[in-house]
Structures are given as structure tokens and as C-alpha cells.
C-alpha positions in Angstrom: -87.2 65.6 32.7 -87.5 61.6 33.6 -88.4 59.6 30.7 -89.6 56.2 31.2 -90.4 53.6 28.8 -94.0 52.9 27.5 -95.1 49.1 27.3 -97.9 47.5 24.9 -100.3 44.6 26.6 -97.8 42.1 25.7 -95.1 43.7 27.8 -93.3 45.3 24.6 -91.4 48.1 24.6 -92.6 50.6 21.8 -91.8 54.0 22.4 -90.3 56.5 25.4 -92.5 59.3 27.1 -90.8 61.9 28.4 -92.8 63.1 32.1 -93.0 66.2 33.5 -90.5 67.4 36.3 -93.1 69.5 38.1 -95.2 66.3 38.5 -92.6 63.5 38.5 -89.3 65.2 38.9 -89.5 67.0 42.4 -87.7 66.1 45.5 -90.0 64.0 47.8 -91.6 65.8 51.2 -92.0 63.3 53.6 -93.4 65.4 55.9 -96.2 66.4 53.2 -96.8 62.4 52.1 -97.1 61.2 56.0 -99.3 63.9 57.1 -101.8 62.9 53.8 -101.4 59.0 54.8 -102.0 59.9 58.1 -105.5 61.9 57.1 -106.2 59.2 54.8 -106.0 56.4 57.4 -107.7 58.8 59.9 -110.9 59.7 58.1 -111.3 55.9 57.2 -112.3 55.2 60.6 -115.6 54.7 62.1 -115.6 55.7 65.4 -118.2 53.8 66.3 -116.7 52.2 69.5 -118.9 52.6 72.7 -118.6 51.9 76.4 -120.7 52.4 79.6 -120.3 54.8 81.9 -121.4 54.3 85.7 -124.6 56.1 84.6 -125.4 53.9 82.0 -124.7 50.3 83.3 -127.7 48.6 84.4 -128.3 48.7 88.7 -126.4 50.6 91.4 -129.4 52.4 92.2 -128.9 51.5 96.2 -126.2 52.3 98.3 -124.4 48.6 99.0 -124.0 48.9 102.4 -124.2 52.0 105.3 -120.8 54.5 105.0 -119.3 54.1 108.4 -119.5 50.8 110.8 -119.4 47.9 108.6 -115.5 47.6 108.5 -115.4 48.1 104.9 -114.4 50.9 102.3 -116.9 52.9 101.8 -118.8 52.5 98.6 -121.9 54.4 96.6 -122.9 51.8 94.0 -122.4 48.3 92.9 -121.7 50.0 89.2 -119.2 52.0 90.2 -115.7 51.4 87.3 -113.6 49.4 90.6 -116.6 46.7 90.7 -117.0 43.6 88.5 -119.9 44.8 85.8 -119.3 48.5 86.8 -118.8 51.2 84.4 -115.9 52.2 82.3 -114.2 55.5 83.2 -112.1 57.2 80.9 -113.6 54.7 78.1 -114.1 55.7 74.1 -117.0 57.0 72.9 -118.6 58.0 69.2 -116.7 60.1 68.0 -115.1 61.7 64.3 -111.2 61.0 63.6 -111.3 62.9 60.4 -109.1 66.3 60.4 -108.8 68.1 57.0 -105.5 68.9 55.4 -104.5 71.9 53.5 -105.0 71.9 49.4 -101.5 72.8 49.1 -99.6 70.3 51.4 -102.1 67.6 49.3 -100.9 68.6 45.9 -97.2 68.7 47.4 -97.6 65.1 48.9 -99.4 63.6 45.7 -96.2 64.8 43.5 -93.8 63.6 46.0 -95.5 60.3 46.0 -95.2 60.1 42.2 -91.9 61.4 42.5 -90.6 59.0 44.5 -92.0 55.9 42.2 -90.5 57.5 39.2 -87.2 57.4 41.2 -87.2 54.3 42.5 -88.4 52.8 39.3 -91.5 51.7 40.5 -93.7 53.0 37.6 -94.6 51.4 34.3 -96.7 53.4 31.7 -98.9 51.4 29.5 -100.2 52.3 25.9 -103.6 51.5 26.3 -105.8 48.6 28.4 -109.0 48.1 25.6 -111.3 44.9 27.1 -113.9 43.5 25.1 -115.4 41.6 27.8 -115.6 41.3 31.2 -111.9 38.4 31.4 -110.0 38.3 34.5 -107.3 36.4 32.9 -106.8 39.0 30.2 -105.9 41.5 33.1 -103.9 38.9 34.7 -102.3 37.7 31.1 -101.3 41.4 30.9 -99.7 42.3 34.5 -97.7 38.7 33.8 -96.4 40.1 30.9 -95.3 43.7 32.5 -93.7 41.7 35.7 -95.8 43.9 37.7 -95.2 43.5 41.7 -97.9 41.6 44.4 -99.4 44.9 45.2 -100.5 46.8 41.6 -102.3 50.1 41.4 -103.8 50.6 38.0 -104.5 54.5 36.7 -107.3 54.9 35.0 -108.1 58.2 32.7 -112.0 57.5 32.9 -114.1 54.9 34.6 -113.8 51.8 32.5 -116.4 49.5 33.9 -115.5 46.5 32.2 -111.6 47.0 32.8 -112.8 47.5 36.9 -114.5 44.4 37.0 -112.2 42.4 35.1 -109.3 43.1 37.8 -111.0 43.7 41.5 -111.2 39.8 41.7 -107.4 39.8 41.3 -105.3 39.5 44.5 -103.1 42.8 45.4 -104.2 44.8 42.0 -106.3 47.8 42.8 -107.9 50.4 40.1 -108.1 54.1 40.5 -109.2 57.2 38.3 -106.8 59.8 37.8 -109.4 62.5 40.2 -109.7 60.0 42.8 -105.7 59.4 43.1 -104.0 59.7 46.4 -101.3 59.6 48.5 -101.5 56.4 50.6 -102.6 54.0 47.4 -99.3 55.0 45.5 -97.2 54.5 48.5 -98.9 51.2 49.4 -98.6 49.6 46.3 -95.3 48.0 44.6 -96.1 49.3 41.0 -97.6 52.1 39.5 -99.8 51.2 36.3 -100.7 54.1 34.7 -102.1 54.5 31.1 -100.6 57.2 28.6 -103.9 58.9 28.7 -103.8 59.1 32.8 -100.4 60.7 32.3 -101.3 63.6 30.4 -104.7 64.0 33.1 -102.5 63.6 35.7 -99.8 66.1 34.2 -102.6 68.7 33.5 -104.0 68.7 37.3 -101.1 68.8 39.1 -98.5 70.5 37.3 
């Protein structure tokens, strides 16, 4: 089983915590964690990109000029996709990007993820993150202190208003609950932050 060190807000080191192999242990599936980054990118989009079709551009009700005699290709409307202002063939329209992903391949992809920042020693466990107040620079004062990277990804056990607010003004840092974790926020972000208390949730879920 990986142990890793647990840290205090001042960046101290007081105690080891020993994490579970099923969880944090396995051998990465890269397959499994692209597929689930791919989903997660996917079902972000809008699809709300449009274009006209000759049948919906404005004009081209007449005939430009007679089919045979005039010397010229033969045309059916000014709207047609080869004119200037015509429609667009072949064009987007509305439509859904989203594709579901099996339960099992998500829990595999999840673990892998974690896996692979235990491994590359990309994850720091933290005893506790108590706020009185709403203080950016206390959130700040403590990610100096744990040398965290640009990109930060703090794991919350429960939805800690005042801890959320204090750190979504800060550059790179993002904060998560431990049932709203996935795939593509571990990956994207240079250090996990978990709490001791996320641990345990995250152990109990997924393991």
C-alpha cells in the first residue's frame, strides 16, 4: 500500500497515512482515463453552431437566367452553395456531442487517474482546511506553504462555502467534492489537494 505524508496548513509534516491499493495502488488504464476525458470534453459542448442551407438563405426564388442559349452554365438559383451569399452544403447544424460511458470503465479511469498522481508524486494530503472567514490570502498563505503547482485541484469531503469562495478567485486552483470528482480535473491539474476526510470518502466509494 502507498503511504504518503500528511501536511498541516503551515506545510508541516505531522504524520503518514497509509492509502489504499485498490484506489491508489492500481496500474493506470489509459485506454479507460482517455475515453472518460474524451466524454468529459464531449458532453461540455454546446452544439449550438448553425448554418444555412440553400433552403433557408434569403432569395433564389427565380431561375437566373433560361437553361440552354445564354452561353453560360446552367443554373437554378442565385442561393445555390457555388454563389456568393448561397447556402452552405454539408454545413453543422444543432446538434448533441454527449455519448455515455459505461459505470465500470468510469470507476476504472477515476482509480487510474488517482493512481497515476500517487505515482508520480503529484498528491499531497492535507489535515484539515478550517476558514473562519471568507480570506483569499489565507488559501493562498496555505498552497505557498505546501509548494503546490500553477494548476491545484483541492478535494473537498463536503461543500464548504466559505473555503469555495475563498479560493475560486485564485489563478489555476480549482475546488471539487469528493461525489463530483472526475477524470479530466485530476489529470489537468499539477497537484492533487485532498483533505484526510476526502481520503477516507474517496476510499469508501471507489474501493
Amino acid at each position: 500500500m502507498p503511504n504518503v505524508p500528511v501536511f498541516d496548513a503551515s506545510g508541516e509534516k505531522i504524520s503518514e497515512m497509509e492509502l489504499s491499493d485498490a484506489v491508489f495502488g492500481i496500474e493506470p488504464n489509459v485506454s479507460a482515463m482517455h475515453l472518460c476525458v474524451v466524454n468529459f470534453l464531449a458532453n461540455k459542448r454546446q452544439g449550438t453552431q448553425s448554418t444555412l442551407t440553400r433552403s433557408e438563405v434569403r432569395g433564389g426564388g427565380r431561375k437566373p437566367w433560361r437553361q440552354k442559349g445564354s452561353g453560360r452554365a446552367r443554373q437554378g438559383s442565385i442561393r445555390a452553395p457555388q454563389w456568393r451569399h448561397g447556402g452552405v452544403s454539408h454545413g453543422p447544424k444543432p446538434r448533441s456531442y454527449s455519448f455515455s460511458v459505461n459505470k465500470k470503465v468510469k470507476r476504472l479511469a477515476l482509480k487510474s487517474a488517482l493512481s497515476s498522481k500517487v505515482a508520480d508524486g503529484e498528491i499531497t494530503i492535507l489535515d484539515s482546511l478550517k476558514l473562519d472567514a471568507i480570506k483569499t490570502k489565507e488559501v493562498v498563505k496555505i498552497l505557498n506553504a505546501l509548494d503546490t503547482g500553477k494548476k491545484t485541484l483541492v478535494v473537498l469531503p463536503e461543500k464548504d462555502d466559505i473555503v469555495i469562495k475563498s479560493a475560486r478567485n485564485i489563478a489555476g486552483v480549482k475546488t471539487t467534492l469528493v461525489n463530483t470528482l472526475n477524470v479530466y480535473d485530476i489529470l489537468n491539474c499539477d497537484t492533487l489537494l485532498v483533505l484526510k476526510d476526502s481520503v477516507s470518502g474517496i476510499e469508501e466509494v471507489y474501493a
